[in-house]
N, C-alpha and C positions, 0 to 999 in steps of 0.2 A: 532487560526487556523494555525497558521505560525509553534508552534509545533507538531499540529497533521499532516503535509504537510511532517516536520522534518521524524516521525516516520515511516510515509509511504515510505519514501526514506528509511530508514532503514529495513521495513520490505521486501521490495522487494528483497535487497540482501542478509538478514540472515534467513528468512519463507523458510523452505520446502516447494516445489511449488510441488511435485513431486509425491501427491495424499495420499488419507487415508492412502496407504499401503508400501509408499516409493518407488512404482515402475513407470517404464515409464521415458523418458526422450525425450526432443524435439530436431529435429535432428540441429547441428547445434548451440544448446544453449552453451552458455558455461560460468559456474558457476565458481564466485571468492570460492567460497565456497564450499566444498566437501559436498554431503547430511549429512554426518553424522557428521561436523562442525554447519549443523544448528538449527533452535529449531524451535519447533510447536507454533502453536500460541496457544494450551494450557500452551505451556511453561511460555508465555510472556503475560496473562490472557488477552487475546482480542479475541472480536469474529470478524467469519467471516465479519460479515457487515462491522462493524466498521475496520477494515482489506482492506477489498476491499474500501470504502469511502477513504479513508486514503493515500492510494497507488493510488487512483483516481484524490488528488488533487497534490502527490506529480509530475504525469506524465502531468497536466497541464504545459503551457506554462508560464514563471514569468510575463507577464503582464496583460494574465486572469486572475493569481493567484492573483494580486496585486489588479484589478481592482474589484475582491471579496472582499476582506479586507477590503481597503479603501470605498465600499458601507455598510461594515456592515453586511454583508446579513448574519441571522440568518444559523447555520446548515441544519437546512431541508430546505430554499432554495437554498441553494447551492446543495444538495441532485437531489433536482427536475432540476436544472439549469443543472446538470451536467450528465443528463441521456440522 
């Protein structure tokens, strides 16, 4: 869990967030990353869900995240805990 928490820190600042087509941008945002510095997540063979989960546990707090761990809790309750 601790590296899919890793990867979701990771994908949040090298994923194109910026839609199917590359366009649109949030006012205000501002990316260490130039769009065309980052890759799809076809790039990086992950899908959406697993994507969105991913980046779900990495914006937890460390001692939610810790106190999932240390309980063990299977992936899909964490899924369900975490909606």
């Amino acid at each position: 869990m601790r590296a899919d928490r890793k990867l979701g820190q990771w994908l949040k600042g090298h994923i194109n967030h910026d839609g199917a087509k590359g366009l649109g941008s949030k006012v205000g945002y501002k990316n260490q990353l130039t769009s065309k510095d980052k890759v799809s997540l076809e790039d990086v063979k992950i899908d959406k869900q697993k994507s969105h989960l991913f980046q779900k546990m990495a914006s937890l707090p460390d001692d939610k995240f810790e106190e999932i761990v240390e309980a063990n809790f299977p992936l899909f309750v964490y899924r369900i805990i975490s909606l």
